[in-house]
N, C-alpha and C positions, 0 to 999 in steps of 0.2 A: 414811593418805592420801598421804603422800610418796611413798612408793614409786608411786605413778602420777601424781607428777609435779604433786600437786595444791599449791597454796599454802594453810599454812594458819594463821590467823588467830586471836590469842587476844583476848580481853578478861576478865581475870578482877582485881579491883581485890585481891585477896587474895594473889594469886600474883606474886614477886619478877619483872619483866622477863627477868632473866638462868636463871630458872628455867624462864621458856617458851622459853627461845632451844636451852637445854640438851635440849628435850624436841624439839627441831627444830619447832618453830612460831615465828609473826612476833608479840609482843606490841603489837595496836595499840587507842587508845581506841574506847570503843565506837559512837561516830559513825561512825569509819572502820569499824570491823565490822560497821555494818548498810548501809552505804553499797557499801562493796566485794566482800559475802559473797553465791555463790550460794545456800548453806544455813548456817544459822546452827542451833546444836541448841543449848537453854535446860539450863543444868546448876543452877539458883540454889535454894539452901533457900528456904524461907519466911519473910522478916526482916520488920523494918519497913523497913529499907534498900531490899529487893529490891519489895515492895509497891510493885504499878503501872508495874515495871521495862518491861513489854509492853504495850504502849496504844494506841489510834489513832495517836499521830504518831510514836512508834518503828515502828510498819506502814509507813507512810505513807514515812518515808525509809530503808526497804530498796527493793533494784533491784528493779526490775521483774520479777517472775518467780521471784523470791526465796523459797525456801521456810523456814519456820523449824519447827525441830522441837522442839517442848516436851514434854523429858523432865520436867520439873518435878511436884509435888504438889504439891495443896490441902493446909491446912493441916490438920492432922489432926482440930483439931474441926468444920470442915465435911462430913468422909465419914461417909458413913450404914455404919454396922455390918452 
C-alpha cells in the first residue's frame, strides 16, 4: 500500500514497534486504528485474548464509512465438516 502513497497503520500487541516501522508501517494502539483507519483487515487467531476483540463499540468508534475486513476464522469446533 505504500507504494500509492497510502499510510499504513499497525496494531498487533505481539509484534515489536521497531518491527512495524522496519516493515514500513506506523505502529499505533488500537483506538487510534479504528479511530484513523479507512479499512482495517482482522488478522487475529482465536484466543481467549482475541475473544470479543470486534463488538458493537469497537463498530461504533470506527470512521464513518470505515470498512473492516475479517480475514479471521471461527474456531475450529464451531465449523460444520
Amino acid at each position: 500500500m505504500n507504494a500509492f502513497g497510502t499510510r499504513v497503520v499497525v496494531y498487533d500487541p505481539f509484534v515489536p514497534p521497531d518491527a512495524v516501522v522496519r516493515a514500513d508501517a506506523e505502529p499505533v494502539d488500537f483506538d487510534t486504528l479504528l479511530a484513523e483507519s479507512d479499512f482495517v483487515s482482522l488478522h487475529a487467531a482465536v484466543t481467549d485474548a482475541s475473544k470479543g476483540l470486534i463488538n458493537a463499540d469497537t463498530l461504533a468508534r470506527m470512521r464513518p464509512g470505515a470498512c473492516l475486513v475479517n480475514t479471521a476464522r471461527a474456531p475450529w469446533w464451531t465449523r460444520r465438516l
